[in-house]
Every structure is written in structure tokens, then in C-alpha cells.
N, C-alpha and C positions, 0 to 999 in steps of 0.2 A: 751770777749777774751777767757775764760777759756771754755765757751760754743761750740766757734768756732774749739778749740783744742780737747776738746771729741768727737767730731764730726767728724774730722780727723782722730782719732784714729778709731772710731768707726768703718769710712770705709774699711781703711787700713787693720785691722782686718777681716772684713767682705769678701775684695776684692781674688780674685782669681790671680795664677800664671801660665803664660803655656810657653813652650818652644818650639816656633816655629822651624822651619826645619832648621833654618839658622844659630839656636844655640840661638838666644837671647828672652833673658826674659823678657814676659809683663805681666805687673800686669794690673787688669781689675776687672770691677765691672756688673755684670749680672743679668738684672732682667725681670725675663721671664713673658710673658702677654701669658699666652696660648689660651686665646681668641681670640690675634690679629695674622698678619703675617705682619706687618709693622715693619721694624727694624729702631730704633733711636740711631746712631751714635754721643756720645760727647764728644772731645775735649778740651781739660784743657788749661788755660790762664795760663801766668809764674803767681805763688803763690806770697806774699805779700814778703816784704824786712827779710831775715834770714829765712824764710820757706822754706821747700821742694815742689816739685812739688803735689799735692791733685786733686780730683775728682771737677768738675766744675755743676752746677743746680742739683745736685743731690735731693735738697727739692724744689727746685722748679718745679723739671717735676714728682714729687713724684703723683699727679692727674692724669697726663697725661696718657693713653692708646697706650698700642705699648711696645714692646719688646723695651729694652733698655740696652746698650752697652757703658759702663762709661771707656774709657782709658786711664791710667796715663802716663804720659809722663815723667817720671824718671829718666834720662839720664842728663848726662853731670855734668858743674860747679853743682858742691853742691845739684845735682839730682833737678835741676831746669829746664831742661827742654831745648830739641834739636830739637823743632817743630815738633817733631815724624820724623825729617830726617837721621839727620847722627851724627855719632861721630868718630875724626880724616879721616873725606873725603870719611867716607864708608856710605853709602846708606842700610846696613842689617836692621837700627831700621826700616827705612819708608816700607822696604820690608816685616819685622815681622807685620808690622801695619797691611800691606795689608792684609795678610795671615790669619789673628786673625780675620778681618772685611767679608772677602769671607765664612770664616768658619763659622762663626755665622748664613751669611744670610744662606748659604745652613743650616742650623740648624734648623732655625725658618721659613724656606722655604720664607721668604720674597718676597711679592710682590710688595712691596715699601721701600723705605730707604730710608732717612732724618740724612743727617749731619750738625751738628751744633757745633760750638762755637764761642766764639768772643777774640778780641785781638789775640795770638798767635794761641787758639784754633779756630777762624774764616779764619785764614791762612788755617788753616790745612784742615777745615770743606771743604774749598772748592777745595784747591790742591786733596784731596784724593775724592773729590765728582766727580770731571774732571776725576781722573785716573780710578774711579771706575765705574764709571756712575750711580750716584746716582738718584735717582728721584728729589729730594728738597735737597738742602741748604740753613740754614738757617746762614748768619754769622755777629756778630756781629764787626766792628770797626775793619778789618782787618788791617793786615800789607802785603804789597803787595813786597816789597823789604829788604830779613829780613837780608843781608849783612848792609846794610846803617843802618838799623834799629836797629842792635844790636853795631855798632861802633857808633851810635849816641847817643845811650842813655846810661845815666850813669850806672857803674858797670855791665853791660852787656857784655864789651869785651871777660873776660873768658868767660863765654857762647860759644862767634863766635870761641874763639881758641878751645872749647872743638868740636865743630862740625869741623873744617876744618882743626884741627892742626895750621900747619904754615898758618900766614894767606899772602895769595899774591895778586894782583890785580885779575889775573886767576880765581883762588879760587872764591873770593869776587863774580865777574862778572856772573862766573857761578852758583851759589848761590842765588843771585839777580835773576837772568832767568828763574827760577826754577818754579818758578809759573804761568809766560807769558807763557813760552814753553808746559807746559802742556795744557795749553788754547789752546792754536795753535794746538795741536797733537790731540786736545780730539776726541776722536769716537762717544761721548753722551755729550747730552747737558743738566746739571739740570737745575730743575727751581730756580731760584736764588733769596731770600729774605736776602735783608740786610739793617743793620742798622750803622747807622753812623749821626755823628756830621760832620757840616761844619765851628766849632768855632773850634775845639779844633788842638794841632800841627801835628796830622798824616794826617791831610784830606789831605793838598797840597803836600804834601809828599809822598804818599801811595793811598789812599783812591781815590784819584781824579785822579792819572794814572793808577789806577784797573780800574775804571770807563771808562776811554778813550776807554785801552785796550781790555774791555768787550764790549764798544761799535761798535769796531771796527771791530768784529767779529760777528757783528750783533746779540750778546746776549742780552734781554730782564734782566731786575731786577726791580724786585719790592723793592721800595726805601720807606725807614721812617726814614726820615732825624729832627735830634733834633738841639740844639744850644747850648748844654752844653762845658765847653772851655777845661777841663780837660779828657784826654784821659783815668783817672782812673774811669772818674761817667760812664765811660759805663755799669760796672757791675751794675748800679742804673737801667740802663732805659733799657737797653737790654732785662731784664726778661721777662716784662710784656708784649715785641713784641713779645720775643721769644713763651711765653703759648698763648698767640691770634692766633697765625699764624700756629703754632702746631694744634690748636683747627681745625683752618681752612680746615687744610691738614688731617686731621682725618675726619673732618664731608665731605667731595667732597672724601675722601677715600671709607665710610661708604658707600657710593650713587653710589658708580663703577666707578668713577672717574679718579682711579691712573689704570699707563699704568703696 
């Protein structure tokens, strides 16, 4: 515990602040691979029970090659965290995201980009992977309807009122759409790598009408379906798909692969 807390700090310290054009403030962590032009895009999971929102695989893609782009998601109840979208009904944080994530690539001149997280950051990895048109996403155990998903799970409701204010069906519904509707608009298609359990309570929930919906759009996903029952062991098993698949997407990079 005390490990996991310096380690926190240590980021937070390390991490960077900028003030996009909209006026708001994102903290980020930057760690430049001047050899590569691949940008790795990652998204933060809501942090453990009484913690703030933190940096997500930071040791874990510490190996991996590629420009890397760590986002915190700091906003809302108790700076836990607003899926990088909104607070009280405004749309500025996910607009700062964008902003922060276009300026990098033109930075590191990227000619590939991979978004990833899982749970709340596998939401994101792929909502902002659609708007942006990423090449790869990699997302762990998403949440596909984050209205239902934050009224259903305990002590998450501040959370939904710090993104929407009042909360009303209206609200709720268009919330919930948020991430279908982007599907439906997208201009570009990523390549889609995701992970997930068919034991645990989000699959029939979430997980399996992302599935339909991807399906029904004729998107491809490459699937590594486990049986673990708790939606928390994701942070167990996700890593070791997430650096295989990484690895993958690096080595068919390396070989002129990426578009």
C-alpha cells in the first residue's frame, strides 16, 4: 500500500499541466520515445475506494516502445473521475481531451496511434478512438452505457450528478447514447482488441450489447474472452493482453504495416 502511494505521488509530481483553448485544465504524463512515431494513448479506470483519480499501466507499458501519453481524469465527485466527458452537462473536459490528444500526435508526427484502457478508461479508449480515428484500440472490460452504469453501482451516483447536474431521464438517455452514437457517425474504423469476461456482472449488461452494436456495424474485434467473475480481476488479466498485443502492433508496425 505505502508502495502504491509513492508511486502516486511520484507521478502526480512528475506529471504535466496545460490549459487548453476551452479554458480547462489537464494534467498528463509524457514520455517521449524519439525513435518512434507511434502514439500510445491511456486512459485511467475510476481509482480504488477514498482515492483520487491516478495514472493507469504506467509500469506496465514502461518496456513497451512508442511515444506515450498518460491522461488523468481528475474531474468531478472527489476528482474521481467523469470518463473524460463532461461536468454539469458540458462537453469542455472530452473537448480538452481532444485537443491535448491531436496536439501530441501532430508533435510526435504519429503515424499510428493506439488507445487503450480498460473499465472506465476502455470506455474512453474506444469513444475517443471512433472520434479520432485511431488506428488500434486496445480496451479492457468496458462499460458501454455509463448512465445505467453509474446509478447501478454503489456510491457512484455523485459521480452521474457531478457530470450531468440534475439528473433527468433526457439526460440519462443521452449519456447512455453516447458511445452507440459515435459508432454510428464514425468516419474511421480502428482496429479493435478487446478484453473481457463473460462470468463476471458487466458482460450482460454492457459488454455483450457493445458487442451486438459493433456487430451490427459490421466491425471486426479481436476477442480474449477469460471467465473471471469479478469485474475488479480485470486489472489482473488485462495487462498481460494489453503488452502481447502492444508487442504485436509494434512488431507488423516495424514491417510497414500500420496505414
Amino acid at each position: 500500500m505505502i508502495k502504491k502511494t509513492l508511486a502516486k505521488i511520484y507521478f502526480q509530481t512528475i506529471g504535466k499541466t496545460a490549459t487548453q483553448s476551452n479554458g480547462v485544465k489537464l494534467r498528463y504524463l509524457f514520455q517521449k520515445d524519439a525513435t518512434s512515431r507511434d502514439l500510445i494513448v491511456v486512459f485511467s479506470a475510476f481509482p480504488g475506494a477514498g482515492m483520487s483519480s491516478t495514472y493507469n499501466y504506467v509500469n506496465t507499458l514502461k518496456e513497451t516502445p512508442g511515444n506515450k501519453l498518460f491522461i488523468l481524469d481528475d474531474f468531478g465527485f472527489e476528482k474521481r473521475g467523469v470518463y473524460y466527458l463532461c461536468e454539469n452537462g458540458d462537453f469542455n473536459i472530452r473537448d480538452a481531451v481532444e485537443e491535448l490528444i491531436l496536439t501530441m500526435t501532430q508533435k510526435v508526427r504519429a503515424t499510428q496511434t493506439t488507445f487503450i484502457g480498460s473499465s472506465k478508461g476502455g470506455y474512453a479508449a474506444l469513444y475517443f478512438g471512433f472520434r479520432l480515428g485511431a488506428t488500434h484500440v486496445i480496451s479492457g472490460a468496458p462499460q458501454y452505457f455509463v448512465g445505467r452504469y453509474l446509478q447501478a453501482e454503489s456510491g457512484r451516483v455523485k459521480t452521474l450528478e457531478s457530470m450531468l447536474g440534475d439528473i433527468t431521464e433526457a439526460k440519462l438517455a443521452e449519456l447512455d447514447a453516447e458511445l452507440a452514437t459515435t459508432i454510428t457517425n464514425k468516419t474511421h474504423t480502428p482496429k479493435l482488441y478487446m478484453h473481457y469476461s463473460t462470468e463476471e456482472h458487466t458482460y450482460k449488461s454492457h459488454i455483450e450489447p457493445l458487442l451486438e452494436k459493433l456487430n451490427s456495424e459490421q466491425i471486426t474485434v479481436t476477442r480474449d474472452i477469460a471467465n473471471y467473475q469479478s469485474h475488479m480481476e480485470v486489472r489482473h488479466f488485462f495487462p498481460p493482453y494489453l503488452k502481447q498485443t502492444l508487442a504485436e502492433i509494434t512488431t507488423h508496425s516495424a514491417r510497414g504495416g500500420a496505414r
